[in-house]
C-alpha positions, 0 to 999 in steps of 0.5 A: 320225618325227623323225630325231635325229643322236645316234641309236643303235640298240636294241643300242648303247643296251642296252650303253650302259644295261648298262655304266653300270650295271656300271660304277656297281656294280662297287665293290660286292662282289656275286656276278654283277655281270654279271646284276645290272647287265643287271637293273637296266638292263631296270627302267630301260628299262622306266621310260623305256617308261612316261614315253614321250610319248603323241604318238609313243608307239607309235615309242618303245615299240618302240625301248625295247622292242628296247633290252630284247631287247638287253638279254635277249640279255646275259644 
């Protein structure tokens, strides 16, 4: 497994995701900005989850995937 220096764990990488998106949309007059950032963030993760390169795939889709449970548990 490679180790990266800049390696953020599942949770810091969904509220990462999950404060960009807010951030992004927050101009936009919406009713629950909240759900709707932690929605578009979980389709985000689930794109980066099909683009995940075959050679180490089984390691990323797990990370993805506690990226999405951290983002669930936002809501």
């Amino acid at each position: 497994m490679i180790k990266m220096s800049n390696y953020m764990t599942p949770k810091e990488k969904a509220v990462e995701i999950y404060e960009r998106y807010y951030y992004s949309i927050s101009d936009i007059p919406e009713y629950n900005l909240h759900e709707r950032a932690i929605d578009c963030s979980l389709i985000c993760v689930d794109m980066v989850k099909g683009l995940s390169n075959p050679c180490c795939q089984s390691d990323n889709l797990k990370y993805w995937g506690e990226v999405m449970e951290e983002l669930n548990n936002l809501k």
